[in-house]
Short mmCIF file of the C-alpha atoms (twelve columns), coordinates in Angstrom:
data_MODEL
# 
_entry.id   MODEL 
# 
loop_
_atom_site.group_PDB 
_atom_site.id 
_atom_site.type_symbol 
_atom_site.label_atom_id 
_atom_site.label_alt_id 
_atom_site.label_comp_id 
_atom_site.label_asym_id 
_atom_site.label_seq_id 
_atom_site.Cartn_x 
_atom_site.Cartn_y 
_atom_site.Cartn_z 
_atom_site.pdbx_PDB_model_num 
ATOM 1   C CA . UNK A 1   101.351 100.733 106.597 1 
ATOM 2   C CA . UNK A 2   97.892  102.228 105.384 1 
ATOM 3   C CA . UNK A 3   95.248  101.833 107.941 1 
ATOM 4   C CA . UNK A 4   91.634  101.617 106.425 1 
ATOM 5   C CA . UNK A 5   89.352  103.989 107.882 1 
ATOM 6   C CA . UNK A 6   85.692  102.537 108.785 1 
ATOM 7   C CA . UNK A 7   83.847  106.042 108.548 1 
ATOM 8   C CA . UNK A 8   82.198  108.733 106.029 1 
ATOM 9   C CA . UNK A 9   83.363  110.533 102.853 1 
ATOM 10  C CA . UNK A 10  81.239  113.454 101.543 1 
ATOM 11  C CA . UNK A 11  81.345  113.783 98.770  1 
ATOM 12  C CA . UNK A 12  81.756  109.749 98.308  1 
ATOM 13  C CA . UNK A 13  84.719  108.301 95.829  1 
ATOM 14  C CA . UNK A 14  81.786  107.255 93.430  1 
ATOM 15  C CA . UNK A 15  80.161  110.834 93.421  1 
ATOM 16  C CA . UNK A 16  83.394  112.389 92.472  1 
ATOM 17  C CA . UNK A 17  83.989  110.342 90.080  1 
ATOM 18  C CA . UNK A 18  80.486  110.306 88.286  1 
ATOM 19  C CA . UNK A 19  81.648  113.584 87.371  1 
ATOM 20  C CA . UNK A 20  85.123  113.570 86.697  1 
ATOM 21  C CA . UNK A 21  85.477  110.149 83.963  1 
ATOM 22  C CA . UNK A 22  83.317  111.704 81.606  1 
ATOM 23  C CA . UNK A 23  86.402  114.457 81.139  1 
ATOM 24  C CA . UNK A 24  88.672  111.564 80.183  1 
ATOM 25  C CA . UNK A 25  89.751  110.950 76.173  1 
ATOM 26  C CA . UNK A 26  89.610  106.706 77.788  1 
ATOM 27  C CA . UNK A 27  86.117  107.236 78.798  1 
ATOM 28  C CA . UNK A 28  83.979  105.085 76.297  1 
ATOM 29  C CA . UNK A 29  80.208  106.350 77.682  1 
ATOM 30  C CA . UNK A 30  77.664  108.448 76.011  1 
ATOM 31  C CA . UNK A 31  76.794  112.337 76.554  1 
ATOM 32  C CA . UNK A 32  74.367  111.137 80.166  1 
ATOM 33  C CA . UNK A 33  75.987  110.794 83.275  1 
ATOM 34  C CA . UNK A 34  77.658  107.891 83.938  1 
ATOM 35  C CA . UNK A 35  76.033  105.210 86.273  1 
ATOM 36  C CA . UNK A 36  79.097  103.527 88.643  1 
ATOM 37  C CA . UNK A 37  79.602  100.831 91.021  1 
ATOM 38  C CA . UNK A 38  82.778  99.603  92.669  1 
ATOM 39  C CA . UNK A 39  83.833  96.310  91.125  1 
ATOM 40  C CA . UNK A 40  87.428  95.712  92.848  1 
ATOM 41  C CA . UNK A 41  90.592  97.334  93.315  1 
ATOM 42  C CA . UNK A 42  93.665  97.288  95.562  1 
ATOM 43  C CA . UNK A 43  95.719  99.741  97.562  1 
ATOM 44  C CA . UNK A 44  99.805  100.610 97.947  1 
ATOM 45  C CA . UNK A 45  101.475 101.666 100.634 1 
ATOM 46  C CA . UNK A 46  103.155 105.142 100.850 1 
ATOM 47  C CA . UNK A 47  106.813 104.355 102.471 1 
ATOM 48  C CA . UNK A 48  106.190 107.816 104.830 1 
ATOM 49  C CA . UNK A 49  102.704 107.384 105.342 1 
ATOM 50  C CA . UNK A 50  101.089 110.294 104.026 1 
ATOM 51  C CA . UNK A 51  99.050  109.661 100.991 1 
ATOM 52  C CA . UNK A 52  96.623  107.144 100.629 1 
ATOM 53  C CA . UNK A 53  96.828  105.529 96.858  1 
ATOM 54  C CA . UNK A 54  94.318  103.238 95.681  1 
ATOM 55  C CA . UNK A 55  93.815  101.760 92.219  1 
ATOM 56  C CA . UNK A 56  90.048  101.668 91.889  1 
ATOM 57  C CA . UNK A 57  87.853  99.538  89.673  1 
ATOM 58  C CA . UNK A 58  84.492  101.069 88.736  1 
ATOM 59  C CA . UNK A 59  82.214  99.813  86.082  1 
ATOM 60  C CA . UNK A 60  79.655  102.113 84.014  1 
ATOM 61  C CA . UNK A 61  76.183  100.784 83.780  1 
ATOM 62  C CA . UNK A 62  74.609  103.377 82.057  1 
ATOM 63  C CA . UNK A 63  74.938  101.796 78.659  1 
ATOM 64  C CA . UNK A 64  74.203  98.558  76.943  1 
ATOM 65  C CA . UNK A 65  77.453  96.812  77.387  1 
ATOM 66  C CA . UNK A 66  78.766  97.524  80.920  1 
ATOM 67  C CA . UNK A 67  82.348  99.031  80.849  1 
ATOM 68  C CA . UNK A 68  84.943  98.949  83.881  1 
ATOM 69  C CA . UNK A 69  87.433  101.409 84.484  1 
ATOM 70  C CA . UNK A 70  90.726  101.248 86.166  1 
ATOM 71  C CA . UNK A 71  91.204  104.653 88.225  1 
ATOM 72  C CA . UNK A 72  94.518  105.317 90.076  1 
ATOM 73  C CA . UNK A 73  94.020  108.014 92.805  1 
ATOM 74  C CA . UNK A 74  95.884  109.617 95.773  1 
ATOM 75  C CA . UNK A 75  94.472  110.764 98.689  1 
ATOM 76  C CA . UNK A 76  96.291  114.059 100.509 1 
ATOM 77  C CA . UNK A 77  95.863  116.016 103.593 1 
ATOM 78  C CA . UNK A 78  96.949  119.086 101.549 1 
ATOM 79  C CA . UNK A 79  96.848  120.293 97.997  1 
ATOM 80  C CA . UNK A 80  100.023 118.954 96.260  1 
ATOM 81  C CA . UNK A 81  101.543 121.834 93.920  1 
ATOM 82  C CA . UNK A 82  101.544 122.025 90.735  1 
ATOM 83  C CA . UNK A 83  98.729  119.145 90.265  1 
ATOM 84  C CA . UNK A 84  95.854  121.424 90.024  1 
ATOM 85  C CA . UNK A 85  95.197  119.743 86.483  1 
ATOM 86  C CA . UNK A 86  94.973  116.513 88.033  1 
ATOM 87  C CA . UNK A 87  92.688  117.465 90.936  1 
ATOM 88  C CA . UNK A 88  89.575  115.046 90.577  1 
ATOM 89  C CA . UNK A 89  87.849  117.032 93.965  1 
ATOM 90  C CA . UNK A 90  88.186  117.167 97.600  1 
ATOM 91  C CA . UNK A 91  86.338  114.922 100.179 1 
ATOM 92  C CA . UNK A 92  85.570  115.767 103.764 1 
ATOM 93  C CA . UNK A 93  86.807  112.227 105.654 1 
ATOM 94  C CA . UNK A 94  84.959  111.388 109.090 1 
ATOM 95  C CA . UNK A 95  88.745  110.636 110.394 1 
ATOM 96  C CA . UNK A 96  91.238  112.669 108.862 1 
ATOM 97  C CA . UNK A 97  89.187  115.817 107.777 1 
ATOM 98  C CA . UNK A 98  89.325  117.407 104.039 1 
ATOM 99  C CA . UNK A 99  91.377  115.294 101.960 1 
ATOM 100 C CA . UNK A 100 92.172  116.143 98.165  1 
ATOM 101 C CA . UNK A 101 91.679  113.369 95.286  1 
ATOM 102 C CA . UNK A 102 93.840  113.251 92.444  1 
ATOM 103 C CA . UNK A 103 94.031  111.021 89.933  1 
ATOM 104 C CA . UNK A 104 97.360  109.326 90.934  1 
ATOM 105 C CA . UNK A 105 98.857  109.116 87.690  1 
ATOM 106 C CA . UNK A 106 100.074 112.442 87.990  1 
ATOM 107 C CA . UNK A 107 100.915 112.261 91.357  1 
ATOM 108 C CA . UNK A 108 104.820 111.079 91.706  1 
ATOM 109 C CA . UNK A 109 104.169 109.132 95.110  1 
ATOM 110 C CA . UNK A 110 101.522 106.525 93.324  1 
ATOM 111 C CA . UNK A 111 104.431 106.261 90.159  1 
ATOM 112 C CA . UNK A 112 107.112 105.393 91.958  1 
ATOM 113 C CA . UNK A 113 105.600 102.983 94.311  1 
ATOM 114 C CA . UNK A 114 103.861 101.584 90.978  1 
ATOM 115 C CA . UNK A 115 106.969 101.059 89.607  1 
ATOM 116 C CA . UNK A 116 108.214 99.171  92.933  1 
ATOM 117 C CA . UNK A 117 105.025 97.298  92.623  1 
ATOM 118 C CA . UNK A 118 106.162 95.798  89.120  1 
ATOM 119 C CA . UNK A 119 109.461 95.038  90.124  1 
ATOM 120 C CA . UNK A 120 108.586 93.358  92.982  1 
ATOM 121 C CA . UNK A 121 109.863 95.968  95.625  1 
ATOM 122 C CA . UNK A 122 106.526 96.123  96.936  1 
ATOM 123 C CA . UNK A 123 103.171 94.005  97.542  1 
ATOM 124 C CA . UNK A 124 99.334  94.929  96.556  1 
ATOM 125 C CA . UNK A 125 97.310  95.219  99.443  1 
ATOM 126 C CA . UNK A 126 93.855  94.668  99.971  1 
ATOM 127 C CA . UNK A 127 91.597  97.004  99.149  1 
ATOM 128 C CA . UNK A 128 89.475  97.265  102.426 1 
ATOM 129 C CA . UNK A 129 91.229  95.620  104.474 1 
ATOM 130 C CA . UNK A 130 94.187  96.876  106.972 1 
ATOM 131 C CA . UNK A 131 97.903  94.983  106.679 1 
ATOM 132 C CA . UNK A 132 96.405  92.488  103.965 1 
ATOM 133 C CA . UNK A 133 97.863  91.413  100.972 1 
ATOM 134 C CA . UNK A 134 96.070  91.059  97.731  1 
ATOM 135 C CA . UNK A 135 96.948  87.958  95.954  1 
ATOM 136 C CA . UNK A 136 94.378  88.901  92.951  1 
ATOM 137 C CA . UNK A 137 96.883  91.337  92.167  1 
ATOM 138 C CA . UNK A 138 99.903  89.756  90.021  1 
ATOM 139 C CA . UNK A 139 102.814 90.999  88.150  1 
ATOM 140 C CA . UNK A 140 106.178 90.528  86.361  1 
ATOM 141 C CA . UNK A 141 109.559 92.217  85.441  1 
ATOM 142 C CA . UNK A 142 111.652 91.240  82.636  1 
ATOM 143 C CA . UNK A 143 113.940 94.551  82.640  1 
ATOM 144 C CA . UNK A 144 117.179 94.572  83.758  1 
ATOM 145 C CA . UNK A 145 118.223 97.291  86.768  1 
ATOM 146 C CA . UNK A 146 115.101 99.417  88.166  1 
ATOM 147 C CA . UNK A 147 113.089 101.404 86.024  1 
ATOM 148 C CA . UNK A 148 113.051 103.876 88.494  1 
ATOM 149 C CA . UNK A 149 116.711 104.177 89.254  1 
ATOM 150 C CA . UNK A 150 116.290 107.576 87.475  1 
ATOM 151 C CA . UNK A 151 112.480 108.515 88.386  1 
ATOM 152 C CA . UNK A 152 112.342 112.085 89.961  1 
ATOM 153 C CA . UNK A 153 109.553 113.666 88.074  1 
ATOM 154 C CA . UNK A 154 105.649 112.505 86.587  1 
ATOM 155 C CA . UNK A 155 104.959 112.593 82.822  1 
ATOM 156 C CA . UNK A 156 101.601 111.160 82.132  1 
ATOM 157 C CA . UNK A 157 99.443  111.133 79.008  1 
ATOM 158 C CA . UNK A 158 95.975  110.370 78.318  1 
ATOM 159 C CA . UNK A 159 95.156  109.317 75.394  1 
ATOM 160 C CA . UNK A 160 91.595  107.190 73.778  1 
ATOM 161 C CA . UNK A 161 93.937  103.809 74.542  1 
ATOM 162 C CA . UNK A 162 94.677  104.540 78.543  1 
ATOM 163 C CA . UNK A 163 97.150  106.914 80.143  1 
ATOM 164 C CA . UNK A 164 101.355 106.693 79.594  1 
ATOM 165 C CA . UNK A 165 102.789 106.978 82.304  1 
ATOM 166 C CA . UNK A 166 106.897 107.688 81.229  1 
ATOM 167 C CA . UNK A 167 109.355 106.572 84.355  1 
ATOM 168 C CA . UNK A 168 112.354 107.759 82.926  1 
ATOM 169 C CA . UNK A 169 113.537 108.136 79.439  1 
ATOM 170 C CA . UNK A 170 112.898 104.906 77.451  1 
ATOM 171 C CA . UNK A 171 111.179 103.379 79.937  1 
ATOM 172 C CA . UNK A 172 106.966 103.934 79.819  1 
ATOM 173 C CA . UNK A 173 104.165 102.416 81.704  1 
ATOM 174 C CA . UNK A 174 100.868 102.089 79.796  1 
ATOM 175 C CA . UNK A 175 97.688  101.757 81.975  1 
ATOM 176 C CA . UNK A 176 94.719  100.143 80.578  1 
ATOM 177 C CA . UNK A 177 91.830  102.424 81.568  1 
ATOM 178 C CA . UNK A 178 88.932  100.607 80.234  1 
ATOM 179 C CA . UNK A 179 89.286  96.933  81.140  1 
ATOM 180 C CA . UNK A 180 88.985  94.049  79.197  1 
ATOM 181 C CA . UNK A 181 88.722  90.541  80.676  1 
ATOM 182 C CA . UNK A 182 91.387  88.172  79.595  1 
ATOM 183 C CA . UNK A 183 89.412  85.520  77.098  1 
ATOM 184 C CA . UNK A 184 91.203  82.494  79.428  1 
ATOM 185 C CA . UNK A 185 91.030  83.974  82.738  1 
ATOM 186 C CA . UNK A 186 95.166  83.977  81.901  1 
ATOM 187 C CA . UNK A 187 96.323  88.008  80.804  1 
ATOM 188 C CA . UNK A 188 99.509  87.914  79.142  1 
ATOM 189 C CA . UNK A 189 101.216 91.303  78.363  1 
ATOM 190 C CA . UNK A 190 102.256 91.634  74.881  1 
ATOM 191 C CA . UNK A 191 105.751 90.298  73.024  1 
ATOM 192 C CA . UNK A 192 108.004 92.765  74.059  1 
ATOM 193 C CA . UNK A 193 106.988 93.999  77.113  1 
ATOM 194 C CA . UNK A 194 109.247 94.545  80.059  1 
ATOM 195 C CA . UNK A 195 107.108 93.796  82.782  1 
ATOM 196 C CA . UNK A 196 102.877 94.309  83.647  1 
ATOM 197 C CA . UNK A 197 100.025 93.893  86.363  1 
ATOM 198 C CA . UNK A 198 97.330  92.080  85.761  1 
ATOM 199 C CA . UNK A 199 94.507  91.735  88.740  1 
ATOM 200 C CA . UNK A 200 90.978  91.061  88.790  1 
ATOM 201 C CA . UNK A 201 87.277  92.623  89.397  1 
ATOM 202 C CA . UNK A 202 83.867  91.827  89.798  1 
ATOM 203 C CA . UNK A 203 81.246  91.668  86.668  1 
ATOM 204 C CA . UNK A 204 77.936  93.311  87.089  1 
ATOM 205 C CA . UNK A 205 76.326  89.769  86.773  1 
ATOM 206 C CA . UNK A 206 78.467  88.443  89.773  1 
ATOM 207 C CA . UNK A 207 81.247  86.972  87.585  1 
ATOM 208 C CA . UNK A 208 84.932  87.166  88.028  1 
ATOM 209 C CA . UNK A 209 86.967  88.477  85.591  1 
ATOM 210 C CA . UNK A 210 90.836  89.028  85.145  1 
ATOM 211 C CA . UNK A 211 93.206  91.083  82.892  1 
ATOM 212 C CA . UNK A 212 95.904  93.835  82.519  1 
ATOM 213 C CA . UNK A 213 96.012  96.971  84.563  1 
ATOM 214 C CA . UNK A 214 99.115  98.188  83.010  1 
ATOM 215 C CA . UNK A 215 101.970 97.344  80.932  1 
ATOM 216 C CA . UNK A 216 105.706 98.144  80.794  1 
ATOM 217 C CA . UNK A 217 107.830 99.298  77.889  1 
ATOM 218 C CA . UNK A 218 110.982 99.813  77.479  1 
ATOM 219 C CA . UNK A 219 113.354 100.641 74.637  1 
ATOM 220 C CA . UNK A 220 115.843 97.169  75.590  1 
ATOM 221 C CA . UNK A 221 112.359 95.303  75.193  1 
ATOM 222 C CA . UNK A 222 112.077 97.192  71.645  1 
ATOM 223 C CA . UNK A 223 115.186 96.494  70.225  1 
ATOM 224 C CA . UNK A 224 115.227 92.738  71.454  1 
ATOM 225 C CA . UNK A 225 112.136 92.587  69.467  1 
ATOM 226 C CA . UNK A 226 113.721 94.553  66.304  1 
ATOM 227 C CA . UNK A 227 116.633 91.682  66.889  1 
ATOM 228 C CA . UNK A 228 114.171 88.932  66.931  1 
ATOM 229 C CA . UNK A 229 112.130 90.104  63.500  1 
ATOM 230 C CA . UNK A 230 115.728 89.712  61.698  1 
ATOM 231 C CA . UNK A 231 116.601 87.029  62.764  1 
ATOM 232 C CA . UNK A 232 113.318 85.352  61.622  1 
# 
C-alpha cells in the first residue's frame, strides 16, 4: 500500500516537468516555457512496494486555450537500467532521499499494474490521500483472458496523438496525452475497443471535466469489427 508522504521535493514534480513536456511530439504549446498547474490525477499501487506511480494531470496556461496533460510517472529509490531515455530528472524527497522520475510509460512496473487496473485486478487510489480509493477513476474490459498473461517487457511510442503503449503482441494501450473533456460529461471509448479509463480533472476556471486517459486495442476487437462491416 503506497503511503503519501506530507514533506518537500526539490526540485518539485511541476518544475521537472516545466522542462521535460516541451520534449514530447504530444505536447501542443508554443516555443516559451510552459506555465503548469496540477489539475487531478490518481495513484497505483506497486504489489512490492517500491516504486511510487502516479498518473498526473497538469494543465498548460501559457497559451490562449488552456491544455491538460495526462503524465504517467514512477518514482524510484535507484536508477532503473536501461531507462535512461525515459529519465524525466531526479528529486531530493524530505522522507525517502533522492528519488528518480521517469515517465512511467516506459517503466514495466506502471504497465503492468495499468493493465491490472483495466481489467479490474486492481483499484485507482487517491491521489493525496493514503489507503483511499478514487472513484473518479473508471474503467472497462471487454477482452477475453488478461492482456498481460504474456507482458514481460515495455514497448512504448510517442507519437503527436499520445503514447502506445504495446502489452503483448496484438494487444496495445493508447494513452491520451492531451485531454479532451467528454462533450456529455459521459467518455465512451471508441467501437472496437477492448477496454479504457476514463477519470476526471479540474478546469482552470474551477469546472469539472471528464474523459479518456487511455484506450485498449486489441486485434480480437479488430477483427470483430472487420466481421461487423460485412455483415452490414
Amino acid at each position: 500500500m503506497a503511503v503519501i508522504h506530507r514533506t518537500t521535493l526539490a526540485p518539485t514534480k511541476l518544475e521537472l516537468l516545466t522542462s521535460w513536456l516541451p520534449s514530447r511530439p504530444w505536447y501542443l504549446g508554443g516555443a516559451g516555457e510552459p506555465e503548469l498547474v496540477r489539475s487531478g490525477g490518481f495513484r497505483l499501487d506497486d504489489p512490492q512496494g517500491e516504486v511510487g506511480i502516479e498518473f498526473i494531470v497538469v494543465t498548460d496556461t501559457s497559451g490562449p486555450h488552456p491544455t491538460a496533460y495526462l503524465v504517467p510517472l514512477t518514482y524510484r529509490g535507484a536508477p532503473l537500467d536501461g531507462a535512461e531515455h525515459a529519465l524525466v530528472g531526479t528529486m531530493d524527497h524530505g522522507v525517502l532521499g533522492r528519488r528518480w522520475a521517469y515517465d512511467g510509460c516506459h517503466d514495466p512496473v506502471l504497465a503492468a499494474q495499468f493493465v491490472a487496473l483495466i481489467e479490474g485486478r486492481v483499484q485507482a487510489q487517491d491521489q493525496n490521500t493514503s489507503d483511499t480509493p478514487d472513484q473518479d477513476v473508471t474503467c472497462s474490459h471487454a477482452g477475453e483472458g488478461s492482456a498481460s498473461a504474456a507482458f514481460t517487457t515495455v514497448t512504448a511510442t510517442d507519437d503527436r496523438e499520445g503514447t502506445a503503449l504495446a502489452v503483448r503482441p496484438g494487444a496495445t494501450i493508447r494513452l491520451h496525452r492531451a485531454l479532451q473533456p467528454a462533450q456529455d460529461g459521459s467518455p465512451l471509448p471508441p467501437q472496437g475497443a477492448a477496454g479504457h479509463v476514463s477519470g476526471a480533472w479540474s478546469t482552470v476556471d474551477g469546472a469539472r471535466a471528464r474523459g479518456l486517459f487511455a484506450v485498449l486495442h486489441t486485434d480480437s476487437g479488430t477483427q470483430r469489427d472487420a466481421r461487423r462491416g460485412r455483415a452490414s
